[in-house]
C-alpha positions as CSV (number, residue, x, y, z in Angstrom):
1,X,24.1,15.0,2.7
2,X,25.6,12.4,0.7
3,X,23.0,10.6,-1.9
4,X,23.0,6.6,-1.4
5,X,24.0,4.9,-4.5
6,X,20.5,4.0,-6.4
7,X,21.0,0.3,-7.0
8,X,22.1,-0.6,-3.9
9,X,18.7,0.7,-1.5
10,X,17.1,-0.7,1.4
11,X,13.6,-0.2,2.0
12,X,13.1,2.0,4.7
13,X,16.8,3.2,5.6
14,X,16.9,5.9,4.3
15,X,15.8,9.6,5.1
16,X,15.9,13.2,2.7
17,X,17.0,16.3,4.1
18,X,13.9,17.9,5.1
19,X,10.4,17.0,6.2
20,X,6.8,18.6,6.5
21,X,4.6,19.1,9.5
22,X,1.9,21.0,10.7
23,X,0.4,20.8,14.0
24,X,-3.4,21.4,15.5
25,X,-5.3,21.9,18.5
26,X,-8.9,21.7,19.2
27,X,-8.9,24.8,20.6
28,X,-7.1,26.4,17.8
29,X,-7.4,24.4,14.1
30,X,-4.5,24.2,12.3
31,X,-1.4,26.5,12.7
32,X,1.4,27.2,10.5
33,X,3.0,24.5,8.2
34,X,6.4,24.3,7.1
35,X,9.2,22.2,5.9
36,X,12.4,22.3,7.8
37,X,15.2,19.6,8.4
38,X,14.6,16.3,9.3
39,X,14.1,16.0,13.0
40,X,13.1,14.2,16.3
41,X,9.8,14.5,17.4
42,X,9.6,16.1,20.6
43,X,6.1,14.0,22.8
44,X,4.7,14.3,26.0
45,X,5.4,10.5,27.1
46,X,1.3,10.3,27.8
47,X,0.8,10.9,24.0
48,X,-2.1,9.1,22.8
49,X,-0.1,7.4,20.0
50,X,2.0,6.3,22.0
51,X,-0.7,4.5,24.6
52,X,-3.4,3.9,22.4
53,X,-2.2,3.9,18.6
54,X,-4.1,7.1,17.5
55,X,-2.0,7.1,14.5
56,X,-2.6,7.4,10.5
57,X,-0.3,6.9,8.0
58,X,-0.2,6.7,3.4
59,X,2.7,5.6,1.4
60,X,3.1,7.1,-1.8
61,X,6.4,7.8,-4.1
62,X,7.6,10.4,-6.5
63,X,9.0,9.4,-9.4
64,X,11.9,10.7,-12.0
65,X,10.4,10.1,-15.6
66,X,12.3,9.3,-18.5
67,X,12.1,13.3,-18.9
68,X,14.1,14.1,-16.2
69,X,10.8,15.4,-14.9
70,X,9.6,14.7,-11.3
71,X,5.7,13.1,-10.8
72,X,3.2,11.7,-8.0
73,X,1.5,9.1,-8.7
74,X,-2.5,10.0,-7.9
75,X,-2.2,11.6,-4.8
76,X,-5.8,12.5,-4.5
77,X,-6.3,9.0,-3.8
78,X,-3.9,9.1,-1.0
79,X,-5.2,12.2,0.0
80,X,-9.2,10.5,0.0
81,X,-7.9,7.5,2.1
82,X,-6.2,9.1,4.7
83,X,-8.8,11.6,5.7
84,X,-10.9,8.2,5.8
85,X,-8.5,7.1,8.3
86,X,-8.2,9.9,10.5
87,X,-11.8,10.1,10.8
88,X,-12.1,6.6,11.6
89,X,-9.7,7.8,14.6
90,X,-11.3,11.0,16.1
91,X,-8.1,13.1,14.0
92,X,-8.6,16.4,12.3
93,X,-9.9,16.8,8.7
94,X,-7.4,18.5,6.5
95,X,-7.8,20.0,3.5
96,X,-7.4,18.0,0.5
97,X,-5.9,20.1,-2.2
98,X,-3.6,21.8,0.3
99,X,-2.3,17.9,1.5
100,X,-1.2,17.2,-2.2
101,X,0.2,20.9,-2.4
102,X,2.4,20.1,1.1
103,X,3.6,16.9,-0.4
104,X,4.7,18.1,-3.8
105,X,6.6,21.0,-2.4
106,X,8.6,18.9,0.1
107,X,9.6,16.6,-2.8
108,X,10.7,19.8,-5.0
109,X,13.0,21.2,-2.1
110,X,14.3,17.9,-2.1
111,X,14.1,17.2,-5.7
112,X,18.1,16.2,-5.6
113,X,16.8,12.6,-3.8
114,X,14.5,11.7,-6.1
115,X,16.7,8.7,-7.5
116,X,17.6,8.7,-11.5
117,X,16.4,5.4,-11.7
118,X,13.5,3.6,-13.4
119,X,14.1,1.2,-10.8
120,X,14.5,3.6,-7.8
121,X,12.4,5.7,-6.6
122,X,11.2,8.4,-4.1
123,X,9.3,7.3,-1.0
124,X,6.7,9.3,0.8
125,X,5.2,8.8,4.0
126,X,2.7,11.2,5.5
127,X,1.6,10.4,8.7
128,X,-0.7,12.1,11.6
129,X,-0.7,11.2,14.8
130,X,-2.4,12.3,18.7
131,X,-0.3,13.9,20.7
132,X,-2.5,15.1,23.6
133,X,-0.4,14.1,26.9
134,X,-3.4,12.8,28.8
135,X,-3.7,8.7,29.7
136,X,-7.6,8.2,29.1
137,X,-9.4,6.2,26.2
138,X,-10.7,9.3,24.8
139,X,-10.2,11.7,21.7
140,X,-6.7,13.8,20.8
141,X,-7.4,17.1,21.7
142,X,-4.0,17.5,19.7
143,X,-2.5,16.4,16.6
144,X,0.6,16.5,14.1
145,X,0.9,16.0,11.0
146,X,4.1,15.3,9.1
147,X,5.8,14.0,5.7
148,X,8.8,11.9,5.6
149,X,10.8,11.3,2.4
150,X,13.6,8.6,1.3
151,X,14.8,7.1,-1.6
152,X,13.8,3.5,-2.0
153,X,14.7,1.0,-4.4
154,X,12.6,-2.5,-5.0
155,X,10.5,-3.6,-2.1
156,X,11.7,-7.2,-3.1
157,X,15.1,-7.0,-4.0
158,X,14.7,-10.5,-6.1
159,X,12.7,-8.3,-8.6
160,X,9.6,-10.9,-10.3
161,X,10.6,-13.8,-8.7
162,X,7.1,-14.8,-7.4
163,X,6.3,-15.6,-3.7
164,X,5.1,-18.3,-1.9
165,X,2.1,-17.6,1.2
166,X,1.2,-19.1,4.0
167,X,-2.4,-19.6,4.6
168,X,-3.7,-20.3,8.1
169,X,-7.3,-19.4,9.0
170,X,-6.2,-19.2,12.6
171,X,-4.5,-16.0,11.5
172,X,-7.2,-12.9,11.3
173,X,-5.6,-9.7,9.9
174,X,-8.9,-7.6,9.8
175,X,-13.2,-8.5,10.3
176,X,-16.5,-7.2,9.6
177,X,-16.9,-3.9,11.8
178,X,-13.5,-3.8,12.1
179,X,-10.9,-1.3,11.4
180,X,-9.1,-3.7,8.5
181,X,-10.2,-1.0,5.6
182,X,-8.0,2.0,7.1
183,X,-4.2,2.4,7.1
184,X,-3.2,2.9,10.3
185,X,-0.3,1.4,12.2
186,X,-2.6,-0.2,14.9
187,X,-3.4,-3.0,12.1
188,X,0.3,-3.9,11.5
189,X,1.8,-4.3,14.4
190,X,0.0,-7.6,15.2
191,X,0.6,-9.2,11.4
192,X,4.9,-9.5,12.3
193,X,5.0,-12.0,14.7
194,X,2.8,-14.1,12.2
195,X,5.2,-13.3,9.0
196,X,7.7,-14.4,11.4
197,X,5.6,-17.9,11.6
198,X,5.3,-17.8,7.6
199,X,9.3,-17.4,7.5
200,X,9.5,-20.7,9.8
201,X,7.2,-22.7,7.4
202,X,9.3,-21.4,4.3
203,X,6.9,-19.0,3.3
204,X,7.7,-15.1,2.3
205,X,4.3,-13.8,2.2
206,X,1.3,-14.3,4.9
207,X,-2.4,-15.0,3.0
208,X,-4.9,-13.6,5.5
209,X,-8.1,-15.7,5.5
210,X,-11.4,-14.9,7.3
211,X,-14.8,-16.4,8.8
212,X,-15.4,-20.0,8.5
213,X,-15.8,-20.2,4.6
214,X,-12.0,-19.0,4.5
215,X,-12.6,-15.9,3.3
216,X,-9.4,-14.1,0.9
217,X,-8.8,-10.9,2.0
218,X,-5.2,-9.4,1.5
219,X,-1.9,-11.1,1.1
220,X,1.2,-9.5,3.4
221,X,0.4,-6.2,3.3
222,X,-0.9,-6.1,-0.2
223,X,-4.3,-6.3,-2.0
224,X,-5.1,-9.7,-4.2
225,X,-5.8,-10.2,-7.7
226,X,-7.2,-13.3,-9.3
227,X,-7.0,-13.6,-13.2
228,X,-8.9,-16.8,-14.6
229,X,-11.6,-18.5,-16.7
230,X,-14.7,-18.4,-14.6
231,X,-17.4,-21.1,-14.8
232,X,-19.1,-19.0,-16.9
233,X,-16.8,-19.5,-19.6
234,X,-15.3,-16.0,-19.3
235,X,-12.1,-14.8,-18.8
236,X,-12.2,-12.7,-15.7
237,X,-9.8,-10.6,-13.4
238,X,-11.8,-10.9,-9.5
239,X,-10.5,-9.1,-6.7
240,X,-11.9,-9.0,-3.2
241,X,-14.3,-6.0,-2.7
242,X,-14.4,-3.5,-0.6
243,X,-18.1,-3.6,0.9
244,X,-17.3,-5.9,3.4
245,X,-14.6,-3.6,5.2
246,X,-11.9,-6.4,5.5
247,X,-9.8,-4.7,2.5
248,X,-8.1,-1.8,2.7
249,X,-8.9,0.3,-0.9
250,X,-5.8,0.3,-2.3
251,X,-4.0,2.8,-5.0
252,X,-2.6,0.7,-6.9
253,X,-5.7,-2.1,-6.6
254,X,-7.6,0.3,-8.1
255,X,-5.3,1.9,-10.8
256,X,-5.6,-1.9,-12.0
257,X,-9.2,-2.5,-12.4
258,X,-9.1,1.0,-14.1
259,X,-6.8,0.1,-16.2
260,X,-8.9,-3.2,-16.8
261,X,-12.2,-1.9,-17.4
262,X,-10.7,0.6,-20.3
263,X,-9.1,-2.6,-21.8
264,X,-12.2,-4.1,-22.4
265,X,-10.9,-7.7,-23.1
266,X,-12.2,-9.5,-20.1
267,X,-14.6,-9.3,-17.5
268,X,-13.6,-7.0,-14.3
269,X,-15.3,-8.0,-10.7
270,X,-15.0,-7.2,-7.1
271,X,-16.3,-9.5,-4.6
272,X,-15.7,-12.0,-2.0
273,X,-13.4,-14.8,-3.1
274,X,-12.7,-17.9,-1.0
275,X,-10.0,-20.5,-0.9
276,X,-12.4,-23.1,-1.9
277,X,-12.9,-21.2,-5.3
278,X,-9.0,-21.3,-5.7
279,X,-8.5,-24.5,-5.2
280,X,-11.6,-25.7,-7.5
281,X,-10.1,-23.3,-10.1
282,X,-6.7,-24.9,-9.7
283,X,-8.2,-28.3,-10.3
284,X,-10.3,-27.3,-13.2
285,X,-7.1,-25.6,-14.8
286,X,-9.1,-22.2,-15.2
287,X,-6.7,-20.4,-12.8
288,X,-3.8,-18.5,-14.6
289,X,-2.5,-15.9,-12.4
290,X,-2.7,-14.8,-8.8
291,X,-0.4,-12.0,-8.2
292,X,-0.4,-8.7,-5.1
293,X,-0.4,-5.5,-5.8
294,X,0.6,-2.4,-4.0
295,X,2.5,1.2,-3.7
296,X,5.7,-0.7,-2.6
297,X,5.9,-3.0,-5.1
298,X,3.5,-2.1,-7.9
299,X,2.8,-6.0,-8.8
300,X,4.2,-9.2,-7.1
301,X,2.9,-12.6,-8.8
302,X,2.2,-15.5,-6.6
303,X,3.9,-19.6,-6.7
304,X,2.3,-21.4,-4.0
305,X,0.0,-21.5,-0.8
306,X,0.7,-23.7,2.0
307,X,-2.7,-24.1,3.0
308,X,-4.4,-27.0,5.5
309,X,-1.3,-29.0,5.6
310,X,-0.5,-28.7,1.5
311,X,1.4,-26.9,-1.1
312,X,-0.7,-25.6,-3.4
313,X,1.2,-24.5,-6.8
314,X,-0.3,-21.3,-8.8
315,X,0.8,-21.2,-12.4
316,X,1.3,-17.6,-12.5
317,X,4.4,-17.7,-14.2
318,X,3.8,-20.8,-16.1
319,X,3.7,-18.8,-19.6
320,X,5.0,-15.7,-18.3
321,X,2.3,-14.0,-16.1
322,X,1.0,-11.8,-19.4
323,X,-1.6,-10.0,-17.3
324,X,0.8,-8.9,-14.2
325,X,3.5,-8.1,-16.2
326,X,1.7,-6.3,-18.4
327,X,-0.3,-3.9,-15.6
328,X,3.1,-3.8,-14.3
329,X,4.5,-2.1,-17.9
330,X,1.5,0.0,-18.3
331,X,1.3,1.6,-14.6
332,X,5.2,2.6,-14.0
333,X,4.8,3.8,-17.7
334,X,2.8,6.3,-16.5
335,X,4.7,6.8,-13.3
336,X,8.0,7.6,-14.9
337,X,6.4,9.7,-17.7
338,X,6.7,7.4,-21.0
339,X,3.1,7.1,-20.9
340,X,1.1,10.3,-20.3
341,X,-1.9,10.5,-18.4
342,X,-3.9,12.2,-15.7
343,X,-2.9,10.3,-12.6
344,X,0.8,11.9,-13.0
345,X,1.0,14.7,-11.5
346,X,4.2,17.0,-12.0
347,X,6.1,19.0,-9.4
348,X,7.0,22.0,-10.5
């Protein structure tokens, strides 16, 4: 199949030649795995995914280093996360060593998508769904699960330019006892219709708030980082944590605060954070960068919240965003290879 040119990608659009899957029955375990072509799925049309959203997925990407060598980017973490999920949804455990093994041989048959591109990159999307044909609030008795590849280029296609959010407490992505902590497609569906409102108010990015204090949470679909002198006197980077299961643990949120805590130069927290910290931070002039973070886009730095009626600035980029930009150098230096490390692993 004809290879799409590598700087001209939409997110999403694009498929490589061959896939992964594996099914399982209770009855049974697991059968036999194997890549073969991209196909359809063939369903019963009483699937529980399809009536009741028993349905996991990851996003993770391969990347072509500087060495002409092919790496994932800490798959075990992946790996972690989405047996997390599947539990959470009455799926099958799967083994994890043999999950990362699956995924790194699909991307070697189809090494020849893997873009050559530091800017470009390849996209990989496990997912496991119930497939049990049987209407009834209840367990899968039967499962599949599959890996989809496709070269990707930039998530936002305006590169750095940062985003502005929309924040509207009336809006609830996840709460406490909820399912917010797990990726699974059941706690995306319901965020599109309120993007779309963000889009209408001249916004690109929704900032989910929660509980009556306005809780932070997540912004769009990615995890929130705060970098900023804290009352204390300190220079500190705060992200929401993950005790209170609004936040879903994120790969790249946490190849961050590692990457923090072994630079040592400022002080490294998890834990709630409210708008009414923001806003007194703003005012103070202790704020100096908000920014996302996630798979898609490694690092995405933040301009403004419309929040209770007003445009709030954030002067991330006011001297340059040195802390985003510089987590964003340091991670996709390990990702394409100029930087070695543990978290890359090779195919081979």
């Amino acid at each position: 199949m004809t290879k799409p040119d590598p700087n001209n990608l939409v997110f999403g659009a694009h498929y490589s030649d061959h896939m992964f899957e594996v099914e399982w029955r209770e009855d049974r375990g697991w059968g036999q795995p194997r890549i073969c072509r991209l196909h359809d799925l063939k369903l019963h049309p009483g699937s529980k995914v399809l009536h009741y959203a028993i349905e996991a997925f990851e996003g993770m990407k391969a990347y072509r280093g500087t060495d002409d060598k092919i790496r994932l980017f800490r798959p075990d973490l992946n790996a972690k996360r989405m047996l997390r999920s599947a539990k959470r949804l009455t799926l099958p455990m799967f083994d994890e060593s043999e999950f990362v093994k699956s995924i790194s041989k699909l991307v070697d048959v189809d090494r020849d998508w893997v873009p050559h591109s530091t800017s470009s990159t390849l996209y990989v999307r496990p997912t496991i769904i119930g497939t049990e044909g049987s209407l009834g609030v209840a367990k899968s008795r039967s499962a599949l699960l599959y890996v989809l590849t496709g070269p990707v280029g930039p998530y936002y296609p305006t590169g750095f330019k940062p985003v502005s959010l929309l924040a509207d407490p009336k809006f609830v992505r996840s709460w406490s006892g909820g399912a917010g902590a797990y990726k699974m497609g059941s706690n995306y569906a319901p965020t599109i219709a309120v993007q779309a409102e963000a889009a209408q108010r001249n916004c690109q990015q929704v900032l989910w708030l929660y509980g009556p204090d306005h809780e932070v949470t997540e912004v769009g679909t990615m995890n929130l980082l705060m970098y900023w002198i804290n009352e204390s006197g300190e220079k500190e980077l705060v992200t929401p944590g993950l005790d209170s299961g609004l936040i879903l643990p994120g790969v790249t949120r946490q190849s961050l605060l590692d990457l923090a805590e072994k630079w040592g130069e400022f002080k490294v927290t998890e834990r709630p954070l409210f708008m009414k910290e923001i806003l007194k931070g703003l005012k103070e002039n202790r704020l100096k960068e908000l920014f996302g973070c996630g798979t898609a886009c490694v690092v995405c730095p933040i301009e403004s919240i419309l929040y209770d009626g007003q445009k709030v600035n954030i002067p991330t980029m006011k001297e340059g965003a040195p802390i985003t930009m510089r987590f964003y150098k340091e991670l996709t230096d390990i990702q394409f290879g100029r930087t070695k490390s543990p978290w890359a692993v090779l195919v081979e």
